[in-house]
NUGU-399624 format. One record per residue: residue in one letter; chain; x, y, z of N, C-alpha, C, O, CB in turn; residue number from 1. Coordinates in steps of 0.2 Angstrom, whole numbers, plus 5000, padded with zeros to 4 digits. Glycine has a CB too. Layout:
BEGIN
<'a', 'A', <X, Y, Z>, <X, Y, Z>, <X, Y, Z>, <X, Y, Z>, <X, Y, Z>, NUM>
...
//
This chain:
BEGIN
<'x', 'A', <5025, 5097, 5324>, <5022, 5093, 5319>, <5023, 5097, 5313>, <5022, 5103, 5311>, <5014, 5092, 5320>, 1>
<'x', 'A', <5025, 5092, 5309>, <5025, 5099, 5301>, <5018, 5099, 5297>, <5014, 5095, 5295>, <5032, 5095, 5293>, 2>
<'x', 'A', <5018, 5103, 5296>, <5014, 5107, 5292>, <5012, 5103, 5287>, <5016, 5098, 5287>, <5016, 5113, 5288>, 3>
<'x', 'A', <5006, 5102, 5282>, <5006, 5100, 5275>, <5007, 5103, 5270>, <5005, 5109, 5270>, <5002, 5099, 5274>, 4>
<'x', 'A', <5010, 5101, 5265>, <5010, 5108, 5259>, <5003, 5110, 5256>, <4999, 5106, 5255>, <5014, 5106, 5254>, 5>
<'x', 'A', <5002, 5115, 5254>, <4994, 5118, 5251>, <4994, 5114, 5245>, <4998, 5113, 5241>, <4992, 5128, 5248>, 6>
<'x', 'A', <4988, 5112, 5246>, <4985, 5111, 5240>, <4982, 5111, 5234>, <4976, 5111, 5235>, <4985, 5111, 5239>, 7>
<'x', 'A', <4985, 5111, 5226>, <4985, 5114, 5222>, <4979, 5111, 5217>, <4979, 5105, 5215>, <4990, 5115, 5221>, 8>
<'x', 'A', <4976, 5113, 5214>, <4970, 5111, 5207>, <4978, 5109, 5203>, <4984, 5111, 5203>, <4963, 5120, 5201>, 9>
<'x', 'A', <4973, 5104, 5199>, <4974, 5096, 5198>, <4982, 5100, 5192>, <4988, 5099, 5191>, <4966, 5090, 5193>, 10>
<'x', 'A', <4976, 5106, 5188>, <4983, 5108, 5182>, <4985, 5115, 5184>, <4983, 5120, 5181>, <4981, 5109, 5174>, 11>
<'x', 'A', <4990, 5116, 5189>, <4991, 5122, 5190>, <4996, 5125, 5187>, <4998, 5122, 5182>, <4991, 5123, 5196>, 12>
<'x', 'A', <5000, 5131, 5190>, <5004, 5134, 5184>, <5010, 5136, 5189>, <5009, 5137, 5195>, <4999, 5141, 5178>, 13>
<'x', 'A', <5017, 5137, 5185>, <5019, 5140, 5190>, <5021, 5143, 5194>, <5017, 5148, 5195>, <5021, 5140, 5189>, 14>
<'x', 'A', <5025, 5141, 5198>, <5023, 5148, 5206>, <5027, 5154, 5202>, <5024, 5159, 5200>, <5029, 5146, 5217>, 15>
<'x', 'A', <5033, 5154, 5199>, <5036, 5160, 5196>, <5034, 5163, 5188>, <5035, 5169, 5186>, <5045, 5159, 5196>, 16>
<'x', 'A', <5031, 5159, 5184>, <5030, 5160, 5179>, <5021, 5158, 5178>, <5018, 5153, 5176>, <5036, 5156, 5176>, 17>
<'x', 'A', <5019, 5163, 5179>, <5010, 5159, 5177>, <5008, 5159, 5172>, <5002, 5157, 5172>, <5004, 5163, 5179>, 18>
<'x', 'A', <5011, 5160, 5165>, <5007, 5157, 5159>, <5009, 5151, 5159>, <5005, 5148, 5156>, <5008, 5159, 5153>, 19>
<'x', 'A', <5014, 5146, 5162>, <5018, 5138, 5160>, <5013, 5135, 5167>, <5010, 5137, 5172>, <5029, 5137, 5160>, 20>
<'x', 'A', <5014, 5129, 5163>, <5010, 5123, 5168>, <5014, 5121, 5170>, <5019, 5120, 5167>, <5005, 5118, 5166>, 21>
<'x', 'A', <5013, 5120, 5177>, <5017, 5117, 5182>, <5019, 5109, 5179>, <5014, 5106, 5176>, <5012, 5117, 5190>, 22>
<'x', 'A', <5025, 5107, 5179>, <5029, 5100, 5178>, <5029, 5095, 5185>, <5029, 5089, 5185>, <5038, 5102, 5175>, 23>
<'x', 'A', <5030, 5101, 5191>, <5034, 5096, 5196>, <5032, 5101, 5202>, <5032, 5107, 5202>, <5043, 5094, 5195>, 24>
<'x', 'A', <5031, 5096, 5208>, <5030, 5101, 5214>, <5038, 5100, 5218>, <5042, 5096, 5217>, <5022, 5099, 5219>, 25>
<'x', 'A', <5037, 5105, 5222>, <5045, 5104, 5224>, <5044, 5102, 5233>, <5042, 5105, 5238>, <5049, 5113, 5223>, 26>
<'x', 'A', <5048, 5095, 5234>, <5049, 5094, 5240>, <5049, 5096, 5245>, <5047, 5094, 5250>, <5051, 5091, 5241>, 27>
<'x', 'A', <5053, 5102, 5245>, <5053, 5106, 5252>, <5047, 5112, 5253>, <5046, 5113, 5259>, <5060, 5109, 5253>, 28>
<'x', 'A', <5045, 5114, 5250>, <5038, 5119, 5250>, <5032, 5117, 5248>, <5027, 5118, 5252>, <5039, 5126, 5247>, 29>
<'x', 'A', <5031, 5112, 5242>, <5025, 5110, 5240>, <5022, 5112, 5235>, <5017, 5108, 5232>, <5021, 5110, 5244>, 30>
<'x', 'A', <5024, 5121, 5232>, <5024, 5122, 5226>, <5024, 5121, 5222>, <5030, 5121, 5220>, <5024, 5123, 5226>, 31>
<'x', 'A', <5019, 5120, 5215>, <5021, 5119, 5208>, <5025, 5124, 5204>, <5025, 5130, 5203>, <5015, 5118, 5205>, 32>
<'x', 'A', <5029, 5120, 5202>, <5036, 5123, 5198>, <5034, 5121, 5191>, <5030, 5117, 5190>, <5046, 5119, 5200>, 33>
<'x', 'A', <5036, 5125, 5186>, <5039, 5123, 5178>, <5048, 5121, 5177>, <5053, 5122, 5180>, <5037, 5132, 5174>, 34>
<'x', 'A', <5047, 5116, 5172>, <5053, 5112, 5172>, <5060, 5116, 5172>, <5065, 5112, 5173>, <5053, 5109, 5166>, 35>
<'x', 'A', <5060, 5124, 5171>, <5065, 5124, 5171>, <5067, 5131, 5179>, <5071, 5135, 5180>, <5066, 5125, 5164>, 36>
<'x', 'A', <5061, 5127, 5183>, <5064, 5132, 5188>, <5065, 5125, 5196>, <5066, 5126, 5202>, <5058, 5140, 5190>, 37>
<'x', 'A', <5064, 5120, 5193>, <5064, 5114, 5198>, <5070, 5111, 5194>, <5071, 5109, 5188>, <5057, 5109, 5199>, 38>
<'x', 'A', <5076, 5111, 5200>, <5082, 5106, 5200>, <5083, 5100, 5205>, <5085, 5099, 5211>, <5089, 5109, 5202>, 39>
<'x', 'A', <5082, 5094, 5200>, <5083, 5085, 5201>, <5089, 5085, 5206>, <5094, 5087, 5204>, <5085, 5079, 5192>, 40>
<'x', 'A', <5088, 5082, 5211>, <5093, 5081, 5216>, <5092, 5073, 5219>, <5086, 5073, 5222>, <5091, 5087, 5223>, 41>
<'x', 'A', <5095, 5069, 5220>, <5093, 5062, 5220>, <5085, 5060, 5221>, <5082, 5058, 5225>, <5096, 5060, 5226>, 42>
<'x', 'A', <5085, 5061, 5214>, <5077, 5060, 5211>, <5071, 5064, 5214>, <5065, 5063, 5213>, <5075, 5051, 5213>, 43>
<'x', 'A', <5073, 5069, 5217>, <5068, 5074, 5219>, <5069, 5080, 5218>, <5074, 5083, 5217>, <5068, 5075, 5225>, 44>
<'x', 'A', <5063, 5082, 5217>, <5064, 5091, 5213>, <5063, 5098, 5220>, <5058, 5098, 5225>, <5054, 5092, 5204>, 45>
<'x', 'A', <5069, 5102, 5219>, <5069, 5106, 5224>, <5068, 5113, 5218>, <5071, 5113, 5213>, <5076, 5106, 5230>, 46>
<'x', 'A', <5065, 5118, 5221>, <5064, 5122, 5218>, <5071, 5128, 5223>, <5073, 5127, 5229>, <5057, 5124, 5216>, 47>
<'x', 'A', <5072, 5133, 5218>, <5081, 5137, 5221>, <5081, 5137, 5228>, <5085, 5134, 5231>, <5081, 5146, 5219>, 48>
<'x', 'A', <5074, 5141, 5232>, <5078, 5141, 5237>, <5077, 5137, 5240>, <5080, 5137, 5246>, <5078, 5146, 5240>, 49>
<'x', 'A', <5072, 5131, 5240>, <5074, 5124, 5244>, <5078, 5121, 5243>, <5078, 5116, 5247>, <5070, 5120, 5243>, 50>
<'x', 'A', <5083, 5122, 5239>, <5089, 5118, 5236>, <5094, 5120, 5239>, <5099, 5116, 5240>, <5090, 5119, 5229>, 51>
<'x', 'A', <5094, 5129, 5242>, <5099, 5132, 5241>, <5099, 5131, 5252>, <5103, 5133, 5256>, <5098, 5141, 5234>, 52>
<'x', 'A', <5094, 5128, 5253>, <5093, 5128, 5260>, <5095, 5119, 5262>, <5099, 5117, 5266>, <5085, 5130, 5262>, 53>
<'x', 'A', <5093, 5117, 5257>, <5095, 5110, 5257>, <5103, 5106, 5257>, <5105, 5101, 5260>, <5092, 5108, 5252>, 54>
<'x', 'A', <5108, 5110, 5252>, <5114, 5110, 5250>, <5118, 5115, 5253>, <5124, 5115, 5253>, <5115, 5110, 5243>, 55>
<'x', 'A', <5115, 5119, 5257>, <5118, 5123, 5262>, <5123, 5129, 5257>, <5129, 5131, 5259>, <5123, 5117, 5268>, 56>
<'x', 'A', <5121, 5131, 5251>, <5124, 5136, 5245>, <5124, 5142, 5249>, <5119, 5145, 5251>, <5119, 5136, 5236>, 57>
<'x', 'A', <5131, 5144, 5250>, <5131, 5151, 5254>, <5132, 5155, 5246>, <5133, 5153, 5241>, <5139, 5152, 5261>, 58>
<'x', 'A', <5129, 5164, 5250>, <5132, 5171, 5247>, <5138, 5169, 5247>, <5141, 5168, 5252>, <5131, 5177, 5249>, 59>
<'x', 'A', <5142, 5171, 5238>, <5149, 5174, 5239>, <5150, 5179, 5243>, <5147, 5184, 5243>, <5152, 5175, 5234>, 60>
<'x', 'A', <5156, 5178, 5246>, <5160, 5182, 5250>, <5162, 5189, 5246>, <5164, 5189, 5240>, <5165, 5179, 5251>, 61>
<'x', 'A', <5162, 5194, 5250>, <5167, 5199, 5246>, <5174, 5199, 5246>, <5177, 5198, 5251>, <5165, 5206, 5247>, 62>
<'x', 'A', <5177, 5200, 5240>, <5184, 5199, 5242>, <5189, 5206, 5242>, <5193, 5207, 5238>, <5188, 5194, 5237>, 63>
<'x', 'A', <5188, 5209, 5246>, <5192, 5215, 5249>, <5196, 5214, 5249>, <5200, 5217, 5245>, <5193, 5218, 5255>, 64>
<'x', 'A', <5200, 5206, 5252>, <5206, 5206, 5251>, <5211, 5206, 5245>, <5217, 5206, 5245>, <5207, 5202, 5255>, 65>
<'x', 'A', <5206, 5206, 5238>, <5209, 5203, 5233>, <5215, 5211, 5232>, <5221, 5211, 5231>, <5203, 5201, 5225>, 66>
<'x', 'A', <5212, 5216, 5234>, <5213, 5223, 5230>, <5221, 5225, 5233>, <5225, 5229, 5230>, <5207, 5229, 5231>, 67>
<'x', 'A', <5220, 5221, 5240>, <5225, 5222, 5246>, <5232, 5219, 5241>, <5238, 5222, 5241>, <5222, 5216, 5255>, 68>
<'x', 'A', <5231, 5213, 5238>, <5234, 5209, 5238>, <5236, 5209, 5231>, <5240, 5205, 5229>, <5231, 5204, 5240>, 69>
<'x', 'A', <5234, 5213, 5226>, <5236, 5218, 5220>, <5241, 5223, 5221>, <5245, 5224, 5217>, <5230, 5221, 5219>, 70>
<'x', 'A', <5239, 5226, 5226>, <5242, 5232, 5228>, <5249, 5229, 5230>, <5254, 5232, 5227>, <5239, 5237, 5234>, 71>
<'x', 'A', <5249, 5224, 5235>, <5255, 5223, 5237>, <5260, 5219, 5231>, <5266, 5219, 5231>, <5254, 5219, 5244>, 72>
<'x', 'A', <5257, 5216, 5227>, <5261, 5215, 5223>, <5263, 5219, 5217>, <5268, 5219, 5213>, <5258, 5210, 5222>, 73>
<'x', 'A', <5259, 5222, 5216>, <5263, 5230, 5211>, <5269, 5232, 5215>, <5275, 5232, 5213>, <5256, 5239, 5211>, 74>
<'x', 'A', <5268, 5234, 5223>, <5274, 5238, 5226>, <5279, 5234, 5227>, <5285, 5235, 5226>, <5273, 5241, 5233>, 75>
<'x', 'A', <5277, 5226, 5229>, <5284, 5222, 5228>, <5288, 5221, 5221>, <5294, 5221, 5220>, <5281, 5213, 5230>, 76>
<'x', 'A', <5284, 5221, 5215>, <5286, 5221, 5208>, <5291, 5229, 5208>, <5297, 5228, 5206>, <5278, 5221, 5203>, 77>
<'x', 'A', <5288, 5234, 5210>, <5293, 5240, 5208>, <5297, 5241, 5213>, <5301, 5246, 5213>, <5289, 5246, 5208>, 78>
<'x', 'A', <5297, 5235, 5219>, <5303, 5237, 5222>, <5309, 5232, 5220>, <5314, 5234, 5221>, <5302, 5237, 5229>, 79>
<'x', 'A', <5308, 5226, 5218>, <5312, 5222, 5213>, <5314, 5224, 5206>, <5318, 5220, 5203>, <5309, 5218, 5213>, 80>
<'x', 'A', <5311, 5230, 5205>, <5314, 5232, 5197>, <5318, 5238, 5200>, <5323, 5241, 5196>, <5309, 5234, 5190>, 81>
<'x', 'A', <5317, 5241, 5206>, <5321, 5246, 5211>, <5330, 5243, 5210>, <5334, 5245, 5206>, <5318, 5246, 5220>, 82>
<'x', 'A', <5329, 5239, 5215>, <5333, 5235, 5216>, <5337, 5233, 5211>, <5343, 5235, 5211>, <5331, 5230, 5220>, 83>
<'x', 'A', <5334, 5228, 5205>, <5338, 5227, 5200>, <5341, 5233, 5198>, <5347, 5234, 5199>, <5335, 5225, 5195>, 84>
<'x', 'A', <5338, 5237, 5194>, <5343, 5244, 5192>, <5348, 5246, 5197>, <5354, 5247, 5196>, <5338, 5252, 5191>, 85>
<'x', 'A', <5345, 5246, 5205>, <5350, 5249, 5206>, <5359, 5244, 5208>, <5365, 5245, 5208>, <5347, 5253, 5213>, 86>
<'x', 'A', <5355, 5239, 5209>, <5364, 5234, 5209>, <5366, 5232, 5202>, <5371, 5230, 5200>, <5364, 5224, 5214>, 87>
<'x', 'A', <5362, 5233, 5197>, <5367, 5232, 5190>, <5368, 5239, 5189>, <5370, 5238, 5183>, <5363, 5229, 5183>, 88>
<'x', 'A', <5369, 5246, 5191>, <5372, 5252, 5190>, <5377, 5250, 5196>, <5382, 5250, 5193>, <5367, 5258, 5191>, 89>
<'x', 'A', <5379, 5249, 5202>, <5383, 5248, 5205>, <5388, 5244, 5199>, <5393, 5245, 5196>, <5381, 5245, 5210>, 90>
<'x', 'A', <5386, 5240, 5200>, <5391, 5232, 5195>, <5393, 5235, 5191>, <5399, 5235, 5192>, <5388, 5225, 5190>, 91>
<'x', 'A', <5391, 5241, 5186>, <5393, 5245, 5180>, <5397, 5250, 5183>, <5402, 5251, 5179>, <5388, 5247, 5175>, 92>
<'x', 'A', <5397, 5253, 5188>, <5401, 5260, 5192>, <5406, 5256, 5195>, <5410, 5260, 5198>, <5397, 5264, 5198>, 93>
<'x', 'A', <5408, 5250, 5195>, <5412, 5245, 5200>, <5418, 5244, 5192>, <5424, 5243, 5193>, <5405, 5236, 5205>, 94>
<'x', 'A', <5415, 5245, 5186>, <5420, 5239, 5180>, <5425, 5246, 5181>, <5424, 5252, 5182>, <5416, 5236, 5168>, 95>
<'x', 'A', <5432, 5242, 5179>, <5436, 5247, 5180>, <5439, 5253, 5173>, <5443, 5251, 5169>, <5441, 5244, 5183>, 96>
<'x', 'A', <5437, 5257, 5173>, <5439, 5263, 5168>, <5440, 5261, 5159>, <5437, 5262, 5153>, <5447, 5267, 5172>, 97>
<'x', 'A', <5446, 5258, 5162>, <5449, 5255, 5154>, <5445, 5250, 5149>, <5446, 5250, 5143>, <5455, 5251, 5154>, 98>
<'x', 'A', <5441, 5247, 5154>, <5433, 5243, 5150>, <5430, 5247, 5145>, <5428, 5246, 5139>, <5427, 5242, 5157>, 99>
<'x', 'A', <5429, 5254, 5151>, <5425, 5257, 5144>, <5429, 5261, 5139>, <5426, 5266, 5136>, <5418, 5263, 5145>, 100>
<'x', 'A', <5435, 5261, 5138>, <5439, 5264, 5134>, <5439, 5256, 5128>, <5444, 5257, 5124>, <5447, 5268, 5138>, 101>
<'x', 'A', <5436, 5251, 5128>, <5435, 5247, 5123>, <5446, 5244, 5122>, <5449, 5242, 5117>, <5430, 5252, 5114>, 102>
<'x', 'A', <5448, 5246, 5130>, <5455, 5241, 5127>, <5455, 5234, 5131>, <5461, 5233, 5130>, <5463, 5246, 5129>, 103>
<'x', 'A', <5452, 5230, 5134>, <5453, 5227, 5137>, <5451, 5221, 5135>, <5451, 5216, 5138>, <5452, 5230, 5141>, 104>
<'x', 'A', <5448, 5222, 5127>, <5447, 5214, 5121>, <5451, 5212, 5119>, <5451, 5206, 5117>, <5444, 5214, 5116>, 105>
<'x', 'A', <5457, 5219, 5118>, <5460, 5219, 5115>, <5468, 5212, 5117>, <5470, 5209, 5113>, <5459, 5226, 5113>, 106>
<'x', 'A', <5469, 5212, 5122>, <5470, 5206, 5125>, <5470, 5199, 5125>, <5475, 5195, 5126>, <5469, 5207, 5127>, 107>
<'x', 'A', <5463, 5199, 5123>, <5461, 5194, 5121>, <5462, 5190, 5115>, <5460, 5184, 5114>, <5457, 5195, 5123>, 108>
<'x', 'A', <5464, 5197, 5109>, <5464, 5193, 5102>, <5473, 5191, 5102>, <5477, 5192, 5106>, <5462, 5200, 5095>, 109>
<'x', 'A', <5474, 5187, 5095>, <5478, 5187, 5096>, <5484, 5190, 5092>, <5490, 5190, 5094>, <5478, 5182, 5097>, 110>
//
C-alpha cells in the first residue's frame, strides 16, 4: 500500500528554502517546493530528486579513459613526425651529389 504524502498548513514554505512560500508540491514525495526548485514534467511538478528517479538521470561517468587516449595520441603524433623527418632525410641522402653542387638546372635552361 503506498503511503500518503504529509500534510502540510494551508501556506507553507519551502522544503529547501524557508523564507519563500511554497508555489507547488511535488508528485513524487508530497513536499512543498518554491518555483524554482520544482521542474514541470508533463504538467506535473517533480522536485530534483524525484525527477532525477523518475527520468532515470545517472552520475557522469569518470573518464579515465580520456587521458589514455591523449597520451596515445601525442605518441602517435611524434611518431609520425619521427617518421616524416626520417624518410624525407633519406629522399635528401638518396638526391645524387651534383644536385647540390646547383649544376643540374642548369640543363634545363636554354
Amino acid at each position: 500500500m503506498t503511503e500518503a504524502p504529509p500534510i502540510f498548513p494551508a501556506r507553507s514554505t519551502c522544503f529547501h528554502h524557508p523564507q519563500r512560500e511554497a508555489a507547488a508540491r511535488c508528485v513524487g514525495c508530497g513536499r512543498p517546493f518554491c518555483r524554482e526548485c520544482v521542474t514541470p514534467v508533463e504538467r506535473r511538478m517533480f522536485c530534483a530528486s524525484c525527477y532525477k528517479a523518475q527520468t532515470g538521470v545517472r552520475a557522469k561517468t569518470t573518464r579515465d579513459w580520456f587521458i589514455v587516449s591523449i597520451a596515445g595520441q601525442a605518441v602517435l603524433g611524434l611518431l609520425g613526425l619521427w617518421f616524416t623527418a626520417y624518410f624525407l632525410g633519406k629522399v635528401l641522402l638518396e638526391l645524387p651529389s651534383n644536385y647540390h653542387e646547383g649544376t643540374v638546372w642548369q640543363k634545363y635552361m636554354p
